[in-house]
ZADO-1210 file (C-alpha; in nm, 4 decimals, padded with zeros to 6 digits):
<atoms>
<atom x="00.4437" y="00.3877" z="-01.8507" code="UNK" pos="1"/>
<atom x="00.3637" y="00.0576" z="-01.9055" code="UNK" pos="2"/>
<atom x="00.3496" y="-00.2753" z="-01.6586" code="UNK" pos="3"/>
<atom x="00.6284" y="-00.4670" z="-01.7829" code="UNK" pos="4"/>
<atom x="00.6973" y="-00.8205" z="-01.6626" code="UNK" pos="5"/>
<atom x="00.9442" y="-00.7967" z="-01.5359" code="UNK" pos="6"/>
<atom x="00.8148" y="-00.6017" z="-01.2452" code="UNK" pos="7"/>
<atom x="00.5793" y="-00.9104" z="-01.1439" code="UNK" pos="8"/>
<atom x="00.9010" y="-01.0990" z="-01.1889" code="UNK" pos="9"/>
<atom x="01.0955" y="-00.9345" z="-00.9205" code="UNK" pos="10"/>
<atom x="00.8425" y="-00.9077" z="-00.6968" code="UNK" pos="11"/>
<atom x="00.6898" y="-01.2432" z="-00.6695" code="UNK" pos="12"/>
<atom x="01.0784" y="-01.3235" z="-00.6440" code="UNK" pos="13"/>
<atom x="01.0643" y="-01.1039" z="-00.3323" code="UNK" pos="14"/>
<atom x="00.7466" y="-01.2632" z="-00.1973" code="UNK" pos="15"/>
<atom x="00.8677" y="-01.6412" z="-00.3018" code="UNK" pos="16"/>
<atom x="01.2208" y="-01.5753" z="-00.1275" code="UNK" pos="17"/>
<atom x="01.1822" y="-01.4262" z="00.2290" code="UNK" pos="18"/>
<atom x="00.9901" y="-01.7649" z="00.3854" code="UNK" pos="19"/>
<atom x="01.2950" y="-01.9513" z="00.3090" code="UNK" pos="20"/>
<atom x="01.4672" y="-01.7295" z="00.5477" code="UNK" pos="21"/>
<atom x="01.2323" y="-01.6578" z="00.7571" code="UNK" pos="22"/>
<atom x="01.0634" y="-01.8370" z="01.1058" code="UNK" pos="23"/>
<atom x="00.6767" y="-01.7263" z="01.0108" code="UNK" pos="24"/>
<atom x="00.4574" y="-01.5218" z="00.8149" code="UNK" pos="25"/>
<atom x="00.1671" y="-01.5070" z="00.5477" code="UNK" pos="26"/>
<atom x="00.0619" y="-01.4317" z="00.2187" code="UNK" pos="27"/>
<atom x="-00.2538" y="-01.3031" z="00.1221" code="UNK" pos="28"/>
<atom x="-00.4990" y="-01.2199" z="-00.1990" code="UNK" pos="29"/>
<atom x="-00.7298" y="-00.9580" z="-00.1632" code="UNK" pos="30"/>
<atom x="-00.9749" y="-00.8224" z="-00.4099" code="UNK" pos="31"/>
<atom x="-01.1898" y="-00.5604" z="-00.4432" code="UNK" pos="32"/>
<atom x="-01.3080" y="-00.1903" z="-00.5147" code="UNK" pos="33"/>
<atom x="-01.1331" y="00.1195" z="-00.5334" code="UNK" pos="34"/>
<atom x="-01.2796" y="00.4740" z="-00.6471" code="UNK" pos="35"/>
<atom x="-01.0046" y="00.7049" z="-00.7705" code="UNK" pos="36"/>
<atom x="-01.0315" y="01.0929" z="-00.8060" code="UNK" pos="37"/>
<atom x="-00.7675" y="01.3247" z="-00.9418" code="UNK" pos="38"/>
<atom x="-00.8637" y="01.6832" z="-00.9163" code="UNK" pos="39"/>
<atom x="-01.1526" y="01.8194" z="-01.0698" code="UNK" pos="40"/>
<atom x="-01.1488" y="01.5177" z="-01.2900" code="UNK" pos="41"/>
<atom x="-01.4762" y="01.2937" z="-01.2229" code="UNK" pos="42"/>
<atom x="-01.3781" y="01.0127" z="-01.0369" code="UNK" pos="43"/>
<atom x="-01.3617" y="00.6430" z="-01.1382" code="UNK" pos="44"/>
<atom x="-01.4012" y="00.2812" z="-01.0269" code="UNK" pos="45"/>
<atom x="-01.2185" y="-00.0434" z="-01.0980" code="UNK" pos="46"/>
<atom x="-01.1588" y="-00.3383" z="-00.9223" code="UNK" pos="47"/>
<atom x="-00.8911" y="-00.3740" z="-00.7763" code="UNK" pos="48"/>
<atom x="-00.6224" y="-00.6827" z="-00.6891" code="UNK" pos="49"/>
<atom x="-00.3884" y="-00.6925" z="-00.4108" code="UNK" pos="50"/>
<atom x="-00.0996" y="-00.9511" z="-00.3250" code="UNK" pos="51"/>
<atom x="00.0714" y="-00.9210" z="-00.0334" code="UNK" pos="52"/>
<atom x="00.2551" y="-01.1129" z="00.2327" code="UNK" pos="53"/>
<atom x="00.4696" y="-01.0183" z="00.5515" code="UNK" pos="54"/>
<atom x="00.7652" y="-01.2393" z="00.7254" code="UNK" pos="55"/>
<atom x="00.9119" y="-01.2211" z="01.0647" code="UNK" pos="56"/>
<atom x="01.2767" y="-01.1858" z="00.9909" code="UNK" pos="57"/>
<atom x="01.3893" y="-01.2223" z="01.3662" code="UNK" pos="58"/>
<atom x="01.1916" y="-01.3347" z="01.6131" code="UNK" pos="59"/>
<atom x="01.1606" y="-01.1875" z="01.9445" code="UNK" pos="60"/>
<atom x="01.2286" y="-01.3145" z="02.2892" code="UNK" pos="61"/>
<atom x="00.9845" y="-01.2979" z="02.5508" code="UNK" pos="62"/>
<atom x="01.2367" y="-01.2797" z="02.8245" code="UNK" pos="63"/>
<atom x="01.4031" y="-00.9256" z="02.6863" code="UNK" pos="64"/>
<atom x="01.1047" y="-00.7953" z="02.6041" code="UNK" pos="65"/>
<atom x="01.2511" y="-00.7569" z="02.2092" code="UNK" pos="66"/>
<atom x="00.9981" y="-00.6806" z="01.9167" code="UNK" pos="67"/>
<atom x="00.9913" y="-00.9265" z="01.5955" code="UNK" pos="68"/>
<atom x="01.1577" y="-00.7932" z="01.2719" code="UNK" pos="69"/>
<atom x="00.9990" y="-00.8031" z="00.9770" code="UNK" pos="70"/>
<atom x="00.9437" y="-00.7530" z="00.6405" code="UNK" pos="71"/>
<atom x="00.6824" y="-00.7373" z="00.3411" code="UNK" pos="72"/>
<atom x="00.5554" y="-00.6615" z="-00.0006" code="UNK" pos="73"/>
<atom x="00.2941" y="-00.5654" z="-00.1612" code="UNK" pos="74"/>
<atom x="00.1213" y="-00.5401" z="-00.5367" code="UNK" pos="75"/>
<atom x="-00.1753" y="-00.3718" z="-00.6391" code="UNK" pos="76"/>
<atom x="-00.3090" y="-00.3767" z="-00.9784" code="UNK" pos="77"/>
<atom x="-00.6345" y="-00.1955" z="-01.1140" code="UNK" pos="78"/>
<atom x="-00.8611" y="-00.3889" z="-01.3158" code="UNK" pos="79"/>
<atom x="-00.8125" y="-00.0882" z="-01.5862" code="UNK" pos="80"/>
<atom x="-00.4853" y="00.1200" z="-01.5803" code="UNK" pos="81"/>
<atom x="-00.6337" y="00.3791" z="-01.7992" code="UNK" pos="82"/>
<atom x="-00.8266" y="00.5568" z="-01.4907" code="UNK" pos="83"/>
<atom x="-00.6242" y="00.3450" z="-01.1727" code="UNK" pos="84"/>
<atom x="-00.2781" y="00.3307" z="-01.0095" code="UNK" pos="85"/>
<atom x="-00.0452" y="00.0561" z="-01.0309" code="UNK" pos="86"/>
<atom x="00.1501" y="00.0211" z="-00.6826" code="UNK" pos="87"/>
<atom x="00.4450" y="-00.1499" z="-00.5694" code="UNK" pos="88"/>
<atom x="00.5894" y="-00.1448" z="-00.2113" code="UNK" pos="89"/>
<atom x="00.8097" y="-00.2880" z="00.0037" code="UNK" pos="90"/>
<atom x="00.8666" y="-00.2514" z="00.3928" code="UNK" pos="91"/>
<atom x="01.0711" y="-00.3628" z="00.6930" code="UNK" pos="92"/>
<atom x="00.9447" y="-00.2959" z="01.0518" code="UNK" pos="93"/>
<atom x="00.9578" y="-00.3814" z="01.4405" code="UNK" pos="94"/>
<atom x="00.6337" y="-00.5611" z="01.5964" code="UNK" pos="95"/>
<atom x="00.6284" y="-00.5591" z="01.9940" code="UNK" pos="96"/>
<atom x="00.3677" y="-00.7988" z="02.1425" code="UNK" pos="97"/>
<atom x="00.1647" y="-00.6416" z="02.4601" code="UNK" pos="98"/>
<atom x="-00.0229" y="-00.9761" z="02.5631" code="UNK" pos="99"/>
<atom x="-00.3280" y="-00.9667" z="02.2584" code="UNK" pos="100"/>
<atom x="-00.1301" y="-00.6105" z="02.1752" code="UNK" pos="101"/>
<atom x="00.1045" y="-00.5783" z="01.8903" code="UNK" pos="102"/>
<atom x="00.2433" y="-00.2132" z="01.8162" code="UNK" pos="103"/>
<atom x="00.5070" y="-00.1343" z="01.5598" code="UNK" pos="104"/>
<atom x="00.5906" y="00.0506" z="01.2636" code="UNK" pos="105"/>
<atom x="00.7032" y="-00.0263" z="00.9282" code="UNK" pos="106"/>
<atom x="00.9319" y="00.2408" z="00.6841" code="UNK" pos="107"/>
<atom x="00.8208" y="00.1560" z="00.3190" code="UNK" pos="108"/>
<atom x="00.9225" y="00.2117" z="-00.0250" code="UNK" pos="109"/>
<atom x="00.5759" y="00.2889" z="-00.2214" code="UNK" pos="110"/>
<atom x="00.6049" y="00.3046" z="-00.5800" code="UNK" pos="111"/>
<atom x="00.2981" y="00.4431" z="-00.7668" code="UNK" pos="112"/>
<atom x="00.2414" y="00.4483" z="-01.1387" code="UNK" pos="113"/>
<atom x="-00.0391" y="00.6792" z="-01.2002" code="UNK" pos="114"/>
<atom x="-00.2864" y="00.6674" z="-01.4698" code="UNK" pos="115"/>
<atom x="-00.3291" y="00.9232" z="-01.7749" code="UNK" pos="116"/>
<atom x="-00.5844" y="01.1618" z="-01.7427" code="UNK" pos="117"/>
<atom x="-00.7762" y="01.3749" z="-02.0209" code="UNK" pos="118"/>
<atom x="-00.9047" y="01.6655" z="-01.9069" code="UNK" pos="119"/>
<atom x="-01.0532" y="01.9096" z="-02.1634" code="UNK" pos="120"/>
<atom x="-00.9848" y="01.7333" z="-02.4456" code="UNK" pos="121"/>
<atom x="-00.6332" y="01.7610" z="-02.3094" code="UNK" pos="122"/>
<atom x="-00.4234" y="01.4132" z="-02.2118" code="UNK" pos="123"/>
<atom x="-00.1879" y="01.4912" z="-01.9164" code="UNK" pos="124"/>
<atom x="00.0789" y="01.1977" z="-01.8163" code="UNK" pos="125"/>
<atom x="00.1497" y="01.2201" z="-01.4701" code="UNK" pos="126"/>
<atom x="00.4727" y="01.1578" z="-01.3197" code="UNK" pos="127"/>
<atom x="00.5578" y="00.8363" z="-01.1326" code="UNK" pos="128"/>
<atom x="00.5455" y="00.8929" z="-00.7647" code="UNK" pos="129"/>
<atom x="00.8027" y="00.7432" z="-00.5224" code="UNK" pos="130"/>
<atom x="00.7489" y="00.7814" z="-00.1409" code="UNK" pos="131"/>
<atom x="00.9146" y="00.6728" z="00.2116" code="UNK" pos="132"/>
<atom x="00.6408" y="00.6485" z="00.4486" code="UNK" pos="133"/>
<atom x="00.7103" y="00.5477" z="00.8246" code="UNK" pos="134"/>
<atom x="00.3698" y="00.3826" z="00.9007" code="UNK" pos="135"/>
<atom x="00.2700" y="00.2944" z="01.2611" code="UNK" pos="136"/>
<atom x="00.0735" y="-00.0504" z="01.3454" code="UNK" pos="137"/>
<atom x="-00.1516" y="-00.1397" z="01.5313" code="UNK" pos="138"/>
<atom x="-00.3050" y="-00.5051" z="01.5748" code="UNK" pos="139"/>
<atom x="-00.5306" y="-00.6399" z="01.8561" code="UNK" pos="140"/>
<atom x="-00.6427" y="-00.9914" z="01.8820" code="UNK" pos="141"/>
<atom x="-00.9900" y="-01.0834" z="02.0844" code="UNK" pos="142"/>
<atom x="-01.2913" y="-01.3581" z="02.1359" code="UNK" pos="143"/>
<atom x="-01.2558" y="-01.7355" z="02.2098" code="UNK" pos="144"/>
<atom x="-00.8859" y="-01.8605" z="02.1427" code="UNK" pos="145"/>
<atom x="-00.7922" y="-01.4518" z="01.9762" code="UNK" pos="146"/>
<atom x="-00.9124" y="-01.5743" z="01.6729" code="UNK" pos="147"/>
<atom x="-01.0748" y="-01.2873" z="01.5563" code="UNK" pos="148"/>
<atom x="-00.8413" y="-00.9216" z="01.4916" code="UNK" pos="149"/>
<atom x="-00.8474" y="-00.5819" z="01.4243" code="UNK" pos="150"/>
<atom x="-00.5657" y="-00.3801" z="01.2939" code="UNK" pos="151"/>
<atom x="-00.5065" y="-00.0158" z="01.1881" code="UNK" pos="152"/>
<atom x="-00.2090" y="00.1468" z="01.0363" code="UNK" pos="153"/>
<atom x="-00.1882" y="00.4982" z="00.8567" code="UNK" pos="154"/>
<atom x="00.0801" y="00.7808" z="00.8390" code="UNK" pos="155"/>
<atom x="00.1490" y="01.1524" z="00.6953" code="UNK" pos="156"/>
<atom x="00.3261" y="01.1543" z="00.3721" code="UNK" pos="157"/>
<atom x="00.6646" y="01.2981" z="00.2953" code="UNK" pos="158"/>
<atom x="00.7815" y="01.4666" z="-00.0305" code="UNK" pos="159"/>
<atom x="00.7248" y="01.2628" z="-00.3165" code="UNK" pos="160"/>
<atom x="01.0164" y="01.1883" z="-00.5339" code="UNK" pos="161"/>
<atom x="00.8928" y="01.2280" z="-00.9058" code="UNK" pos="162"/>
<atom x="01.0194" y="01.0052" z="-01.2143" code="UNK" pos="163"/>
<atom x="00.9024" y="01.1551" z="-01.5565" code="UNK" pos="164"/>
<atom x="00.7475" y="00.8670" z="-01.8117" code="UNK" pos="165"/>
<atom x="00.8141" y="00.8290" z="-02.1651" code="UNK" pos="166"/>
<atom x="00.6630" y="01.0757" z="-02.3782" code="UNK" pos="167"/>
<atom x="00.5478" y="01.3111" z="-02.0545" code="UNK" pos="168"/>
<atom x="00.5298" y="01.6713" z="-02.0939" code="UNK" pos="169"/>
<atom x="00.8501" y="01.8017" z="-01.8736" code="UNK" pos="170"/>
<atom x="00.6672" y="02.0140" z="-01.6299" code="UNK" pos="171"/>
<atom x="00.8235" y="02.1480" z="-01.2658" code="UNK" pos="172"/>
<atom x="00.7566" y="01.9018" z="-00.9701" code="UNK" pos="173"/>
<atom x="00.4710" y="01.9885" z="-00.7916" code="UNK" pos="174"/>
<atom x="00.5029" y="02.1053" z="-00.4469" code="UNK" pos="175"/>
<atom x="00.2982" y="01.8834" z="-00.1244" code="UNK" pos="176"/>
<atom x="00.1112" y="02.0458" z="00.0854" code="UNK" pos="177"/>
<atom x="00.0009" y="01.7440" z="00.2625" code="UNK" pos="178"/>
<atom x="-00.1211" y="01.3727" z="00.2375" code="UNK" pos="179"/>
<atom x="-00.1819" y="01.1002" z="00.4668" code="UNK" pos="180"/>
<atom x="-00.2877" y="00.7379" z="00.4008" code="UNK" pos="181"/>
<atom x="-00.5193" y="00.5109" z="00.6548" code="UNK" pos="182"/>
<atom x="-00.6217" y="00.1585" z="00.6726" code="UNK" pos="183"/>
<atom x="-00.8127" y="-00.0596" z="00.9098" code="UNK" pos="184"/>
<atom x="-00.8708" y="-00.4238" z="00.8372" code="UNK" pos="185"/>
<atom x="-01.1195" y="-00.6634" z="01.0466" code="UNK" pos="186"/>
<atom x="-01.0173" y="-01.0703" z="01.0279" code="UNK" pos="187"/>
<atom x="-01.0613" y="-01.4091" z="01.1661" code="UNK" pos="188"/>
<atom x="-00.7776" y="-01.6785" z="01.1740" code="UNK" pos="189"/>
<atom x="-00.8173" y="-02.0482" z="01.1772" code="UNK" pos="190"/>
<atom x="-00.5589" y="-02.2952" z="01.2123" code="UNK" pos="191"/>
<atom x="-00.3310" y="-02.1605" z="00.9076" code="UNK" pos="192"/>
<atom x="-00.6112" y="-01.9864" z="00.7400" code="UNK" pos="193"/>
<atom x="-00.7650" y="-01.6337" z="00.7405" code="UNK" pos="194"/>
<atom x="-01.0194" y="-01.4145" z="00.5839" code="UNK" pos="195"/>
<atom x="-01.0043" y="-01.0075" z="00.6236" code="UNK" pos="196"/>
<atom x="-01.2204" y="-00.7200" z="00.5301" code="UNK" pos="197"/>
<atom x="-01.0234" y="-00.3625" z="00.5027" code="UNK" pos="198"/>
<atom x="-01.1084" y="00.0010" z="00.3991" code="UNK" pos="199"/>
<atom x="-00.7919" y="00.2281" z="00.2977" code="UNK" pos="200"/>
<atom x="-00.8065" y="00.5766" z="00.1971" code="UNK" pos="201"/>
<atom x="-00.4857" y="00.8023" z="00.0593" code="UNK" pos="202"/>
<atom x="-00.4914" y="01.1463" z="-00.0168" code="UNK" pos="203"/>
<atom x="-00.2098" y="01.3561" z="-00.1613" code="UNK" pos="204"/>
<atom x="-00.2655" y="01.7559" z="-00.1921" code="UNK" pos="205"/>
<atom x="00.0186" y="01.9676" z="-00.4258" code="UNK" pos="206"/>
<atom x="00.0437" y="02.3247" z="-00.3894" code="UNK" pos="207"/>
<atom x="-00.1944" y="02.5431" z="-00.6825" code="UNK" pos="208"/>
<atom x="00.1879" y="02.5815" z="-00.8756" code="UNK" pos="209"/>
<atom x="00.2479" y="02.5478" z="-01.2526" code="UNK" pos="210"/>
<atom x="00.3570" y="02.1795" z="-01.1617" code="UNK" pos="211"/>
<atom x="-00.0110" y="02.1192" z="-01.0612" code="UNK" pos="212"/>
<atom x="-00.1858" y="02.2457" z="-01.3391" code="UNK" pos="213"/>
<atom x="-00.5421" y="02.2298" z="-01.2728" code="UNK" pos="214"/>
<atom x="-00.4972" y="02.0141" z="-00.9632" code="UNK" pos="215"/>
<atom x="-00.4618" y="01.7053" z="-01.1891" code="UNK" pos="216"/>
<atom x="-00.1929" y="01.6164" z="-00.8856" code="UNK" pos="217"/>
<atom x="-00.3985" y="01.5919" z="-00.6295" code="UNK" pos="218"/>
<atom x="-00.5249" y="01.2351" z="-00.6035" code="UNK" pos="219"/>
<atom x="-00.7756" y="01.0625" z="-00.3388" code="UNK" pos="220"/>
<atom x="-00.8479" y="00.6863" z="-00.3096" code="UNK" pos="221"/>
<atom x="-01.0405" y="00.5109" z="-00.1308" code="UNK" pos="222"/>
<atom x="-01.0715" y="00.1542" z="-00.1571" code="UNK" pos="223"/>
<atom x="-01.2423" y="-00.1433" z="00.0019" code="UNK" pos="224"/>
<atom x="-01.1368" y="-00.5339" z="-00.0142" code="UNK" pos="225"/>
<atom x="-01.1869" y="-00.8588" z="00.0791" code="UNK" pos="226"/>
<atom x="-00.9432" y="-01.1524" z="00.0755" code="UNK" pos="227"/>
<atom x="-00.8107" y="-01.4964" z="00.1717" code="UNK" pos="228"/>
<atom x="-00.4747" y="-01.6118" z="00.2892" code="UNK" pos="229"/>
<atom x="-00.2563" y="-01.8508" z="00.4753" code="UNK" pos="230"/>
<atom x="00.0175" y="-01.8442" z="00.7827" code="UNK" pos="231"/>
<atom x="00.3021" y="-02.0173" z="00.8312" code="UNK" pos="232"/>
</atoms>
């Protein structure tokens, strides 16, 4: 399947629209490394390119101890699509502030556009994956004037739901037996600035079933990445 523009188009128009609605938020660039490994496939590495940005919708109010609402997006683009995955997702979440404590959770649309894989001189097209993940948060601000943060956020992954690509070979879906994604991200703010570091690592495990042949399924990434942004 190929990247057409039309997916940058609606998605930037995502990420352009929501601050004119909203009361605060950010957008960020990050860039980096990710190493990709589908079953007994050797594994690869690209660099990697992330644009992202999340809004609060609604705003709380101290006084009735109500969380923000908000919502995001998300782009990542390998620096080849031959051996990486090409992901799109958008969320929409609850953040409740504990003095430097923030703890929510976001549900997510995560679209994921895998890449072709030859294995044995054969060239397997895998299905595009489609997942709802409900992903708790975790962010905790510290040191002179909170400036500096840490947050991690990770959850279990449901059922994939499975679109076939042009020209793929019409196989059963494969069956999960489990997956998971993690991420932790260090950062420092300034004024309405901030720089981040963050490692991420997803994992997704089918059952041994004629819809995984050879475990060509079964996909872990890891990934780490730097970037820049601003708040508003």
């Amino acid at each position: 399947m190929k990247l057409r523009p039309t997916h940058f188009a609606w998605c930037l128009l995502f990420l352009a629209a929501i601050p004119a609605w909203s009361q605060r938020g950010n957008l960020g660039i990050d860039v980096g490394q990710v190493n990709d490994k589908f079953g007994a496939v050797p594994s690869t590495n690209d660099l990697t390119f992330n644009v992202n940005g999340e809004f609060v919708i609604l705003k709380s109010k101290p006084k009735d101890n109500t969380p923000d609402l908000v919502a995001g997006g998300e782009i990542r683009l390998p620096s080849d699509s031959n051996s990486g995955a090409k992901e799109f997702m958008v969320y929409a979440g609850v953040r409740f502030h504990i003095k430097n404590l923030i703890i929510g959770a976001d549900g997510q649309v995560h679209k994921m556009i895998l890449p072709t894989t030859v294995y044995q001189n054969q060239v397997f097209i895998h299905d595009t994956i489609e997942v709802l993940e409900i992903a708790p948060v975790i962010r905790y601000k510290f040191g002179s004037g909170n400036h500096l943060f840490l947050e991690a956020k990770g959850a279990p992954e449901f059922s994939p739901r499975f679109k076939i690509p042009a020209g793929a070979l019409v196989l059963p879906n494969p069956n999960l037996d489990h997956g998971y994604f993690v991420r932790g991200t260090v950062g420092y703010t300034y004024n309405h600035y901030f720089i981040r570091a963050s490692y991420e690592s997803r994992y997704f495990k089918f059952a041994p079933d004629a819809g995984n042949p050879n475990g060509l399924y079964n996909w872990l990434s890891n990934s780490i990445t730097g970037g820049v942004g601003v708040t508003f």
